[in-house]
PDB file of N, CA, C, O and CB in Angstrom:
ATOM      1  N   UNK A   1     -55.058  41.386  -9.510  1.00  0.00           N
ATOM      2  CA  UNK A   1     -56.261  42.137  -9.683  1.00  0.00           C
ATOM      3  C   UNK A   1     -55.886  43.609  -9.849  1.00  0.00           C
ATOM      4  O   UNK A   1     -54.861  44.024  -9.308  1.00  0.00           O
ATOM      5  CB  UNK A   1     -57.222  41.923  -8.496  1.00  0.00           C
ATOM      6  N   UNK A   2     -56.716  44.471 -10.617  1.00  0.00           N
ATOM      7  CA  UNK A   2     -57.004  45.474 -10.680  1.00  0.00           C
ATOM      8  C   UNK A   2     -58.017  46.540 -10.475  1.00  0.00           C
ATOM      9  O   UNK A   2     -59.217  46.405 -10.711  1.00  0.00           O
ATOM     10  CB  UNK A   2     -56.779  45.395 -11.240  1.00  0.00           C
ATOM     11  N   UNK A   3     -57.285  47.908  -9.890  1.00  0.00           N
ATOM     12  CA  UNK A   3     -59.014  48.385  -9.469  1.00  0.00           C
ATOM     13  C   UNK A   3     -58.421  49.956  -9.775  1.00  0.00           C
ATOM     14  O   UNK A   3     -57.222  50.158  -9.968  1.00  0.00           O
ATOM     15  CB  UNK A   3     -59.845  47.968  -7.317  1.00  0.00           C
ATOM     16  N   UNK A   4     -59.607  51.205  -9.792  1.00  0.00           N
ATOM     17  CA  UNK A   4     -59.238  52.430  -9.505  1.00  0.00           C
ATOM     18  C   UNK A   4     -59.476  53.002  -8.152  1.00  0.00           C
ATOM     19  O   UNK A   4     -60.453  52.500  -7.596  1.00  0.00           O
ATOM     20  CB  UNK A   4     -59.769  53.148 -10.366  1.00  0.00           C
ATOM     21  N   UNK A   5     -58.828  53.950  -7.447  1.00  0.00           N
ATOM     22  CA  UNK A   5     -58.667  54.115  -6.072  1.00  0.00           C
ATOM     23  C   UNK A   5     -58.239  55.563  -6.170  1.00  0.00           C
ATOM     24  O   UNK A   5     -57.458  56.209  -6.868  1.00  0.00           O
ATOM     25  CB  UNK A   5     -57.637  53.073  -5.332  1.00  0.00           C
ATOM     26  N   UNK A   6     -59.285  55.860  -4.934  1.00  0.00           N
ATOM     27  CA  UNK A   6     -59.056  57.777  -4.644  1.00  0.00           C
ATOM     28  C   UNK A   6     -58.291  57.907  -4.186  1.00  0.00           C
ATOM     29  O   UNK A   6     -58.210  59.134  -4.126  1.00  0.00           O
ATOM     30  CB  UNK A   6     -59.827  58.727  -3.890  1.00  0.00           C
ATOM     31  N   UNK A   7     -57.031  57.288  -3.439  1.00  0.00           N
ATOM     32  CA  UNK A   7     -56.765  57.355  -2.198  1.00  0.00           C
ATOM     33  C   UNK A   7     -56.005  58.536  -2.055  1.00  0.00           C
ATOM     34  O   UNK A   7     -55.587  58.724  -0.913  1.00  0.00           O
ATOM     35  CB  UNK A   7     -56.178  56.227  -1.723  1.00  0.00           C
ATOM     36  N   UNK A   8     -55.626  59.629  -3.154  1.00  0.00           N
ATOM     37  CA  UNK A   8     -54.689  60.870  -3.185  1.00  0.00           C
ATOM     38  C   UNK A   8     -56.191  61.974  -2.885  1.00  0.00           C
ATOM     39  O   UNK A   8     -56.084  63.115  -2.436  1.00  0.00           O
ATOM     40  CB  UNK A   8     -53.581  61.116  -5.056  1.00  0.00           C
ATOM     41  N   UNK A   9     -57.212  61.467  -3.165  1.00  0.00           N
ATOM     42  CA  UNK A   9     -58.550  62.310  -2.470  1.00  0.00           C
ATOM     43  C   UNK A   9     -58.257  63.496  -3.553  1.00  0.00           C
ATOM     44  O   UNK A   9     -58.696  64.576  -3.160  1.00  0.00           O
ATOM     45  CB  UNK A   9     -58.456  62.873  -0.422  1.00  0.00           C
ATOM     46  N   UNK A  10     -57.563  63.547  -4.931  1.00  0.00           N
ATOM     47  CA  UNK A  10     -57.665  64.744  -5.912  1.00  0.00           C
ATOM     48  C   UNK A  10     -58.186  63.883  -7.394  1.00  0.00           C
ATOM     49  O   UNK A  10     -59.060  64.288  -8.161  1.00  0.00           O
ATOM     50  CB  UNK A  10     -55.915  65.680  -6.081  1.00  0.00           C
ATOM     51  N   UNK A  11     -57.502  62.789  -7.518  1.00  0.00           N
ATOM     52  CA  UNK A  11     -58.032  61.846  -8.535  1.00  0.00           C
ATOM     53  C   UNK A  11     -58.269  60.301  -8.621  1.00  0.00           C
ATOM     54  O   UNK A  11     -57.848  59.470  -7.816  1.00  0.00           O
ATOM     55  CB  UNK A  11     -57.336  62.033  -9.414  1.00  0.00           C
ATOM     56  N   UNK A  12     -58.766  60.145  -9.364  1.00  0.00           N
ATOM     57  CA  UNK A  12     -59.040  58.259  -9.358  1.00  0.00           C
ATOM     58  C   UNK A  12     -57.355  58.304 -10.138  1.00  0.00           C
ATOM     59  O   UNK A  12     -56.809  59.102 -10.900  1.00  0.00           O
ATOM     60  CB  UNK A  12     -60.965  57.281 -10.776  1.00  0.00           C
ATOM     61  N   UNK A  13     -56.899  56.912  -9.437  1.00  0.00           N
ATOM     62  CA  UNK A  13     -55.646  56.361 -10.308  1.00  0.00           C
ATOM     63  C   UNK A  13     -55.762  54.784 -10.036  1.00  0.00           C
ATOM     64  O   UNK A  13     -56.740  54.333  -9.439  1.00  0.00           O
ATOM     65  CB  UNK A  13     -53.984  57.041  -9.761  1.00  0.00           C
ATOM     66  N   UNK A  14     -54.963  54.156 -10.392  1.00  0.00           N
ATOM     67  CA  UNK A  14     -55.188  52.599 -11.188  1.00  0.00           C
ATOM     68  C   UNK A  14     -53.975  51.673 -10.125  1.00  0.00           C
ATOM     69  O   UNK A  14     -52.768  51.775 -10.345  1.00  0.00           O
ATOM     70  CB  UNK A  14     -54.577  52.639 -13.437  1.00  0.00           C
ATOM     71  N   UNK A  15     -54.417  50.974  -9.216  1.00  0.00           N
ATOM     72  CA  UNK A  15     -53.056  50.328  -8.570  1.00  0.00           C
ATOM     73  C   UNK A  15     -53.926  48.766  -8.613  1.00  0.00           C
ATOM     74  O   UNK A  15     -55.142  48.577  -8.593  1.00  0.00           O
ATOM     75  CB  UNK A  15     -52.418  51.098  -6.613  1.00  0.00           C
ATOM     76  N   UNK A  16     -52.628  47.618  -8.691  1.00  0.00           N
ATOM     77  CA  UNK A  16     -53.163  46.415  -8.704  1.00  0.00           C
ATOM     78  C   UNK A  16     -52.071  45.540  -7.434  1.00  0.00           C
ATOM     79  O   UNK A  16     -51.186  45.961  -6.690  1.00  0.00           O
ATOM     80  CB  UNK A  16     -53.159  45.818 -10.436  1.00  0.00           C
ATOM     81  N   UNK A  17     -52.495  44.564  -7.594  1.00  0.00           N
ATOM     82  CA  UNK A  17     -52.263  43.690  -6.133  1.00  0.00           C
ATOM     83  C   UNK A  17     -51.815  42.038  -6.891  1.00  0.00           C
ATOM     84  O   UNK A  17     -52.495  41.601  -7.820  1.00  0.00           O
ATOM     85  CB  UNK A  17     -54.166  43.602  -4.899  1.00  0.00           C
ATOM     86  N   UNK A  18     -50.754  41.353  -6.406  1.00  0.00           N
ATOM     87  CA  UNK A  18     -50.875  39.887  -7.404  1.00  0.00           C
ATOM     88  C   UNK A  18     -51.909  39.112  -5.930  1.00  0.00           C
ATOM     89  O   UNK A  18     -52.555  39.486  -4.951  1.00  0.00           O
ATOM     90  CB  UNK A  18     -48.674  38.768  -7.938  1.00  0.00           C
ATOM     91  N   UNK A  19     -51.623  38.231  -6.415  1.00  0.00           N
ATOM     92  CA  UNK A  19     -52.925  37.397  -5.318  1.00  0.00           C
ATOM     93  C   UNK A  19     -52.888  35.743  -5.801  1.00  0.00           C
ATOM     94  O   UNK A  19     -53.450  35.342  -6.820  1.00  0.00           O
ATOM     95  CB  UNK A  19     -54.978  38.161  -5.706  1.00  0.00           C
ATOM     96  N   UNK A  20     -52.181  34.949  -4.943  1.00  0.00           N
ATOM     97  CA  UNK A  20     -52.272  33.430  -4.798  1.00  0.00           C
ATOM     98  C   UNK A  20     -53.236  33.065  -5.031  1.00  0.00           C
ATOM     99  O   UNK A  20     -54.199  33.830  -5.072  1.00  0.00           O
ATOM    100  CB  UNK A  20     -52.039  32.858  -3.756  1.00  0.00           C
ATOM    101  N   UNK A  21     -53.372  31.389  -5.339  1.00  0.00           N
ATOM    102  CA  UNK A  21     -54.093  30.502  -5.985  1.00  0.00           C
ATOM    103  C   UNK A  21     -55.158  30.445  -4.779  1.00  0.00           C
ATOM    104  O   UNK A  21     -56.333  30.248  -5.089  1.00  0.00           O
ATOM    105  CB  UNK A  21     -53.282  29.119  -6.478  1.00  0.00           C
ATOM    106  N   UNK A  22     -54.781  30.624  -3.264  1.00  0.00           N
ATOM    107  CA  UNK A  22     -55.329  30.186  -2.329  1.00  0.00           C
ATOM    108  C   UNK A  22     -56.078  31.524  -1.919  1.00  0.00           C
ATOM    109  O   UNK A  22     -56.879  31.408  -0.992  1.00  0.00           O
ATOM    110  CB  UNK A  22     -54.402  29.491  -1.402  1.00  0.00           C
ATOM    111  N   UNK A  23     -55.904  32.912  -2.552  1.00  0.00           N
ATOM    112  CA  UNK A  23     -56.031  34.394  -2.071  1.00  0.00           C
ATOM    113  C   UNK A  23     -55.438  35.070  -1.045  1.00  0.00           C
ATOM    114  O   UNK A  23     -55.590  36.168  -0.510  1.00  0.00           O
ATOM    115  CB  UNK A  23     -57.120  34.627  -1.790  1.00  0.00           C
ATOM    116  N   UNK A  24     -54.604  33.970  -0.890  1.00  0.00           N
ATOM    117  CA  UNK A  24     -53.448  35.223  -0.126  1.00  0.00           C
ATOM    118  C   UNK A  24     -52.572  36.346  -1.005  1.00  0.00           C
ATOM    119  O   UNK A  24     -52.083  36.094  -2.106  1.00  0.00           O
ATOM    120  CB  UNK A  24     -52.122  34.345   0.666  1.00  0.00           C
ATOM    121  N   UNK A  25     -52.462  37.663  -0.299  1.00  0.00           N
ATOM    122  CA  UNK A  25     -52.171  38.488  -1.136  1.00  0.00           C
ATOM    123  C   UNK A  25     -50.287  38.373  -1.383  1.00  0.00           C
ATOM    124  O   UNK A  25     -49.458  38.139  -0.505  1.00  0.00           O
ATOM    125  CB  UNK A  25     -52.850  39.894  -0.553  1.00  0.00           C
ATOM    126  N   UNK A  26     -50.040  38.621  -2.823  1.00  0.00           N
ATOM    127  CA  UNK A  26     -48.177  38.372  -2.739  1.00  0.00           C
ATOM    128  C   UNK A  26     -47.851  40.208  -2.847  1.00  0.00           C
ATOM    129  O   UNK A  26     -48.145  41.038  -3.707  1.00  0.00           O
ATOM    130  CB  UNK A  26     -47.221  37.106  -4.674  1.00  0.00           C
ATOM    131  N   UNK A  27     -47.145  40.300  -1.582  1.00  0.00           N
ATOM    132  CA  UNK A  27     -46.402  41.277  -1.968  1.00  0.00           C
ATOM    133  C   UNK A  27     -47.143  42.587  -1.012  1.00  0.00           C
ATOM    134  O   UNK A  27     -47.743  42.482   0.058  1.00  0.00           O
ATOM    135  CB  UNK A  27     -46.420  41.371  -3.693  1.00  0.00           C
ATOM    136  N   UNK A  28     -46.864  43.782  -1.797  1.00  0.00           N
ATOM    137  CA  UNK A  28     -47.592  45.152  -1.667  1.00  0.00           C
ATOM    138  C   UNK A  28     -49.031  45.866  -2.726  1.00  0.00           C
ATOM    139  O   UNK A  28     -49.010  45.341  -3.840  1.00  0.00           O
ATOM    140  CB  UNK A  28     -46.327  46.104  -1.866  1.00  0.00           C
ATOM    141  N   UNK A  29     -49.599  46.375  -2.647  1.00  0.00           N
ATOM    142  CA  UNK A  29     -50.001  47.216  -3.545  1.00  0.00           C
ATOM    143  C   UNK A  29     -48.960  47.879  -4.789  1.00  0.00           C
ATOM    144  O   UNK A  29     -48.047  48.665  -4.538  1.00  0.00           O
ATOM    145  CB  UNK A  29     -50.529  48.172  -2.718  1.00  0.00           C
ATOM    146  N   UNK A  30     -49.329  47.352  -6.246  1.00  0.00           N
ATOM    147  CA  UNK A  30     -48.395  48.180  -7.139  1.00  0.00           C
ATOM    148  C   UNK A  30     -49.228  49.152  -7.900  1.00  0.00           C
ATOM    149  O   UNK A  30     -50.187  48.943  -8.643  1.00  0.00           O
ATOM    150  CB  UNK A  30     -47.554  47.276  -8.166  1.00  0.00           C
ATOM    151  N   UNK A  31     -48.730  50.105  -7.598  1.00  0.00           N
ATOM    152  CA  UNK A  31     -48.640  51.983  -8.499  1.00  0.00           C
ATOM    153  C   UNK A  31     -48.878  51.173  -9.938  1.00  0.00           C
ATOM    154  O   UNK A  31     -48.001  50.403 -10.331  1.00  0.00           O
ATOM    155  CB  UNK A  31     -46.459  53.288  -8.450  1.00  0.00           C
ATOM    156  N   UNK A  32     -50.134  51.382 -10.731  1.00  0.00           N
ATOM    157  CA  UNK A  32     -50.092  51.202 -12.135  1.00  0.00           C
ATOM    158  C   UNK A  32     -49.968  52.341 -12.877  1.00  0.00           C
ATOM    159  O   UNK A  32     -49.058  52.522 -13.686  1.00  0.00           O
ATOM    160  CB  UNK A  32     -51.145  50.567 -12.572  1.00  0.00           C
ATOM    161  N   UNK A  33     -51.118  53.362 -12.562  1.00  0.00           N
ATOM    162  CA  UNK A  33     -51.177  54.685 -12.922  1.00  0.00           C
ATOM    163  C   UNK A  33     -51.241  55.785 -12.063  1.00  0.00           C
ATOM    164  O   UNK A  33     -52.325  55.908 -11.493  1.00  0.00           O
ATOM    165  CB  UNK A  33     -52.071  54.799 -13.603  1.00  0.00           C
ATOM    166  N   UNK A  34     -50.292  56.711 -11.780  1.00  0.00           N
ATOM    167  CA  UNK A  34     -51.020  57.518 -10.709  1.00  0.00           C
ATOM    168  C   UNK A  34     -50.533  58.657 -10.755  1.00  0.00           C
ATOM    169  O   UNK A  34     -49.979  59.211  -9.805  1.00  0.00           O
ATOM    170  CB  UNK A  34     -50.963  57.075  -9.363  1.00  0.00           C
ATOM    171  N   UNK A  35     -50.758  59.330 -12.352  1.00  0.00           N
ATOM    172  CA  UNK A  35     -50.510  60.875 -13.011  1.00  0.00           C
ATOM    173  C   UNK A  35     -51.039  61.550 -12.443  1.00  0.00           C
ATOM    174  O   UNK A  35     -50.316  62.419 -11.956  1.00  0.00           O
ATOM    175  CB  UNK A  35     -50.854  61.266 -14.267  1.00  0.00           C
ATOM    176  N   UNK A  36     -52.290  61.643 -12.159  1.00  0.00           N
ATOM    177  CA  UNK A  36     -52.905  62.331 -12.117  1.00  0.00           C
ATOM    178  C   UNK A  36     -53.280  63.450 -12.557  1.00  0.00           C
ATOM    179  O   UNK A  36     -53.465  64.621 -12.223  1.00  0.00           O
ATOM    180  CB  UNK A  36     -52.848  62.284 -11.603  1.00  0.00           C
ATOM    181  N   UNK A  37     -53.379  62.254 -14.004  1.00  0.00           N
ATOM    182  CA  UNK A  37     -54.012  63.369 -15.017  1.00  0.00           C
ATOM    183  C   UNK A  37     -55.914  63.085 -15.531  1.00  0.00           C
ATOM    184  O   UNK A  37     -56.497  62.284 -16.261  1.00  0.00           O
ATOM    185  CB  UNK A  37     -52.842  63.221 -16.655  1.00  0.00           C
ATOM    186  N   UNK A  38     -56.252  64.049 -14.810  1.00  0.00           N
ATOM    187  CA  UNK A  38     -57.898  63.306 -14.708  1.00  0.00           C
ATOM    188  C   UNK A  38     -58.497  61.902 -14.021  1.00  0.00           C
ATOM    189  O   UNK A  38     -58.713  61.522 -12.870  1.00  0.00           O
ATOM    190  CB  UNK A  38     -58.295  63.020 -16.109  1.00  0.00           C
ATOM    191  N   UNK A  39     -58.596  61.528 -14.915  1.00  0.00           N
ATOM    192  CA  UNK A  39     -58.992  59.862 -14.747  1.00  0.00           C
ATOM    193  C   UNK A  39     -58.758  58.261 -15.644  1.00  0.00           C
ATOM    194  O   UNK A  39     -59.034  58.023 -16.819  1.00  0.00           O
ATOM    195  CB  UNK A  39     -60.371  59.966 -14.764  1.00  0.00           C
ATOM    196  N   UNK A  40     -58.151  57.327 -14.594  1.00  0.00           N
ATOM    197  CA  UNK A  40     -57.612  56.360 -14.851  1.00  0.00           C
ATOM    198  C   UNK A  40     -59.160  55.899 -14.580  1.00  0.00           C
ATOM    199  O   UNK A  40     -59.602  56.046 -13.440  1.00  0.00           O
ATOM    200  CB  UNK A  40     -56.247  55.914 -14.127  1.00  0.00           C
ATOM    201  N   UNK A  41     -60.030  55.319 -15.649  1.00  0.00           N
ATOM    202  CA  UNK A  41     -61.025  54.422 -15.331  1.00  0.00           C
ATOM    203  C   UNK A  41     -61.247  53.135 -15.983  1.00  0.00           C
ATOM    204  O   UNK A  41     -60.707  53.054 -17.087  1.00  0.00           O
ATOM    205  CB  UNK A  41     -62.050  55.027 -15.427  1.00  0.00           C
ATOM    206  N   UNK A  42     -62.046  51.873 -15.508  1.00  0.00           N
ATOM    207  CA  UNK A  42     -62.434  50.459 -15.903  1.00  0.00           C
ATOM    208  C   UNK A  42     -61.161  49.953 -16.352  1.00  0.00           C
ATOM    209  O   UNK A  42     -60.904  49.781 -17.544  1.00  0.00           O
ATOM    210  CB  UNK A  42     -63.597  50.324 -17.048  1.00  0.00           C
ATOM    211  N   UNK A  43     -60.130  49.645 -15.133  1.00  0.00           N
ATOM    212  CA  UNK A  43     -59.282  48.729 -15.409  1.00  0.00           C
ATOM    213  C   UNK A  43     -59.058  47.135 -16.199  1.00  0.00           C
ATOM    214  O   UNK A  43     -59.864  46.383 -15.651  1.00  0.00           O
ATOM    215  CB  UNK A  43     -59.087  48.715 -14.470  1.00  0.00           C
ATOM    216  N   UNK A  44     -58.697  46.783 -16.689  1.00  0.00           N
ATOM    217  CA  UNK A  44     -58.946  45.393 -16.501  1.00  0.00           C
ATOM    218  C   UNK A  44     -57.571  44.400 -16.462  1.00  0.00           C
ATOM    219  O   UNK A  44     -56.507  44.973 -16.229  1.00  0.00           O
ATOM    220  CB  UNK A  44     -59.908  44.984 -17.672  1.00  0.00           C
ATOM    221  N   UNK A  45     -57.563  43.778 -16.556  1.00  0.00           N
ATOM    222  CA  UNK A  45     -55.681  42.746 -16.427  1.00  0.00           C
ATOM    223  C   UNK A  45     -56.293  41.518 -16.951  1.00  0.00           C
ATOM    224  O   UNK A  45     -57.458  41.137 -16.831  1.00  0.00           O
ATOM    225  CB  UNK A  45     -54.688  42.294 -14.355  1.00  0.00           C
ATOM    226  N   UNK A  46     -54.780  40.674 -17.875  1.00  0.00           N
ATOM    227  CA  UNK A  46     -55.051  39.548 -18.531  1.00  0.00           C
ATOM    228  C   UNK A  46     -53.341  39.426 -18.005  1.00  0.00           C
ATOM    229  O   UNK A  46     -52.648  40.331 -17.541  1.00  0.00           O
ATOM    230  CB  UNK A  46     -55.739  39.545 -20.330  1.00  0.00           C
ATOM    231  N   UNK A  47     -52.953  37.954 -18.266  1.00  0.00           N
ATOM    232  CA  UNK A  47     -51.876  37.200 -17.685  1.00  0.00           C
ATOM    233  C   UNK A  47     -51.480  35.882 -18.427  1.00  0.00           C
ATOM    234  O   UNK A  47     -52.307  35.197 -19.029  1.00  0.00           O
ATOM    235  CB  UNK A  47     -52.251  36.884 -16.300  1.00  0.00           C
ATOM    236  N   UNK A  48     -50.551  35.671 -18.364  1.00  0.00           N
ATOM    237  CA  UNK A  48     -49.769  34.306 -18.759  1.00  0.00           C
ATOM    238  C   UNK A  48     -48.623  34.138 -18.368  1.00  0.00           C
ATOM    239  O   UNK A  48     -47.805  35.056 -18.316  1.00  0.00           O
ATOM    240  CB  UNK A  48     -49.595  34.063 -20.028  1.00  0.00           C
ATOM    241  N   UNK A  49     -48.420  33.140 -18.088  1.00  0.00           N
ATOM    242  CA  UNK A  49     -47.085  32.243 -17.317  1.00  0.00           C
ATOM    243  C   UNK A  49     -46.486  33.373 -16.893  1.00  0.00           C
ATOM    244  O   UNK A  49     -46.807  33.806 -15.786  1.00  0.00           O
ATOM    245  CB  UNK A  49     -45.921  31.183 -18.302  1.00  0.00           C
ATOM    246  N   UNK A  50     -45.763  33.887 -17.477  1.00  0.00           N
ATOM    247  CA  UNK A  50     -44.585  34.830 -16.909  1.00  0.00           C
ATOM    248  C   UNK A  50     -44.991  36.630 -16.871  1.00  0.00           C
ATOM    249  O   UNK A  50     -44.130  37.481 -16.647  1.00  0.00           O
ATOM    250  CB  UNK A  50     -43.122  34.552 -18.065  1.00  0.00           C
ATOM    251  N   UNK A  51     -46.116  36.880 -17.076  1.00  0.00           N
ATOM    252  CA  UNK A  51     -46.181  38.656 -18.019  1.00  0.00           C
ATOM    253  C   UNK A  51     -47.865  38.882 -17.361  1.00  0.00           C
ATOM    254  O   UNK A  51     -48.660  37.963 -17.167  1.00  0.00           O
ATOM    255  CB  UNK A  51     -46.112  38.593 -20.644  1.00  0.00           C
ATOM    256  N   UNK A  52     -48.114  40.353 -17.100  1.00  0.00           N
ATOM    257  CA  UNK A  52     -49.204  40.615 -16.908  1.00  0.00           C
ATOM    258  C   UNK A  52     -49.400  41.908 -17.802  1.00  0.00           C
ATOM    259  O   UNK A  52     -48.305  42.239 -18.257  1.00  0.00           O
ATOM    260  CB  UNK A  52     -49.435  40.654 -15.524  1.00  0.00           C
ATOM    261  N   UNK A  53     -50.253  42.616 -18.143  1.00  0.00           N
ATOM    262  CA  UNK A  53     -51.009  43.062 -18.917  1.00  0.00           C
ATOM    263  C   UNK A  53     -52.332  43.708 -18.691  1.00  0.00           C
ATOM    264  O   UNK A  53     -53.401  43.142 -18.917  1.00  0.00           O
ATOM    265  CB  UNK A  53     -51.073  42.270 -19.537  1.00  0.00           C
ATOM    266  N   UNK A  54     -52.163  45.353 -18.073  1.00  0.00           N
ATOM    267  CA  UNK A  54     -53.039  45.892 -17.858  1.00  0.00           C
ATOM    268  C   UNK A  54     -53.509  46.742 -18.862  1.00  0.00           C
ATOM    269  O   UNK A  54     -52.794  47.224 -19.740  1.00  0.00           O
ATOM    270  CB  UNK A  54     -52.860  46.310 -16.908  1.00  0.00           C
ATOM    271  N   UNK A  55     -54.937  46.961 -18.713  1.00  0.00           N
ATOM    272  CA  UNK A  55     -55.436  48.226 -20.321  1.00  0.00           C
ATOM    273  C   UNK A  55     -56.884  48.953 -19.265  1.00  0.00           C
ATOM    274  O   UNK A  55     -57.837  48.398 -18.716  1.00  0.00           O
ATOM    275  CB  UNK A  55     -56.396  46.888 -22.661  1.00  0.00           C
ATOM    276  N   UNK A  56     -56.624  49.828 -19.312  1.00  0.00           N
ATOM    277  CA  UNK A  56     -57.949  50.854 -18.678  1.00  0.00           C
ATOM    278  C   UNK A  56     -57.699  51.979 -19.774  1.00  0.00           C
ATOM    279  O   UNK A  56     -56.795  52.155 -20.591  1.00  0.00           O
ATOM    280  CB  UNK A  56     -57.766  51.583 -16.709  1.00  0.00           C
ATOM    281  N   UNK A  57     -59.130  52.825 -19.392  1.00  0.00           N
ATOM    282  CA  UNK A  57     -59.825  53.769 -20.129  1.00  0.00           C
ATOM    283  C   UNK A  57     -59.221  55.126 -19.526  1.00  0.00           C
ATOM    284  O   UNK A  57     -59.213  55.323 -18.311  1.00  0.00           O
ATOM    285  CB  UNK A  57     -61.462  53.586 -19.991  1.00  0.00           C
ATOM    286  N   UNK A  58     -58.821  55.857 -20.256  1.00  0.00           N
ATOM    287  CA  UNK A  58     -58.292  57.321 -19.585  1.00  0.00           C
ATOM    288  C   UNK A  58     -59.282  58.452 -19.922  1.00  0.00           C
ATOM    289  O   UNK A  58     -59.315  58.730 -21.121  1.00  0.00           O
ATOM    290  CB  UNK A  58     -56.727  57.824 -20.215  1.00  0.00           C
ATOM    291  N   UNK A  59     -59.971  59.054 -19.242  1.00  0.00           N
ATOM    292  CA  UNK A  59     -61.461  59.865 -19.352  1.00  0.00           C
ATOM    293  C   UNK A  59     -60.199  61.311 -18.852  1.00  0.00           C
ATOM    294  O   UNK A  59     -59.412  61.512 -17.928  1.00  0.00           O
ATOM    295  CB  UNK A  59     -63.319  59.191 -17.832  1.00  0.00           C
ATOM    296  N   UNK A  60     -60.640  62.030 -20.098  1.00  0.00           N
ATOM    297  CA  UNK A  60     -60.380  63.331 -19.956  1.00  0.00           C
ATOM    298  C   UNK A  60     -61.401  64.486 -20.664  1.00  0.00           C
ATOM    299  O   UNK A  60     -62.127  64.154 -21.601  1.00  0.00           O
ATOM    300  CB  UNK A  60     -59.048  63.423 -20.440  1.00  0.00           C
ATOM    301  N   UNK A  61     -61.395  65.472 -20.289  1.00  0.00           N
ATOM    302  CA  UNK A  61     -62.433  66.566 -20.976  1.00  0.00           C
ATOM    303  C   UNK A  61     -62.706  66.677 -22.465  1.00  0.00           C
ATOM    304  O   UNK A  61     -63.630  67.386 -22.866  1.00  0.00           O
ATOM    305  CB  UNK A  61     -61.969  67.918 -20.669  1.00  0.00           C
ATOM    306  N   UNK A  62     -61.762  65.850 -23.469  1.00  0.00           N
ATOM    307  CA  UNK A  62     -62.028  65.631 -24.462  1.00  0.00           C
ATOM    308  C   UNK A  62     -62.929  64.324 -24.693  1.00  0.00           C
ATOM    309  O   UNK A  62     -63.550  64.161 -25.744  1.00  0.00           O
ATOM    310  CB  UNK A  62     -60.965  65.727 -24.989  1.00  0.00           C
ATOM    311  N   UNK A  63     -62.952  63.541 -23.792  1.00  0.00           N
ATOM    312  CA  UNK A  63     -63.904  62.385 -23.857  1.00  0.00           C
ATOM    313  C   UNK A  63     -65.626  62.676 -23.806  1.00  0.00           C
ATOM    314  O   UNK A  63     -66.516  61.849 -24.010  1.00  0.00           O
ATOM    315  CB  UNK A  63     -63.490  61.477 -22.601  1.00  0.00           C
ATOM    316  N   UNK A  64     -65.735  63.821 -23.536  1.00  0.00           N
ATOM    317  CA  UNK A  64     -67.206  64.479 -23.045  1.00  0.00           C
ATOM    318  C   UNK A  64     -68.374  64.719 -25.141  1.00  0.00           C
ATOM    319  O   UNK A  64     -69.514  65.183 -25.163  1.00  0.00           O
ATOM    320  CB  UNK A  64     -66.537  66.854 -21.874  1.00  0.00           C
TER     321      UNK A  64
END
């Protein structure tokens, strides 16, 4: 799964988590994006057998 998260309390950035068939979580929290350059927003993740594949929206002052 994927999500955006304040947790640096200066910007939103992008960290994801893998997660068993049963929802137990595997592992740690992984760092996807965390420039902090503006905003990492509407994550999303797609997957197959071996490979994951994240794509979110990067909102900066030119996006306005």
């Amino acid at each position: 799964m994927v999500w955006q998260d304040y947790r640096s309390s200066t910007d939103w950035n992008l960290y994801g988590q893998r997660v068993a068939g049963d929802g137990s979580l595997i592992g740690q929290n992984i760092a996807i994006d965390t420039t902090g350059t503006r905003h990492q927003i509407r994550p999303t993740v797609a997957y197959g057998a071996d490979a994951y594949l994240v794509a979110w929206q990067h909102y900066t002052d030119n996006n306005l």
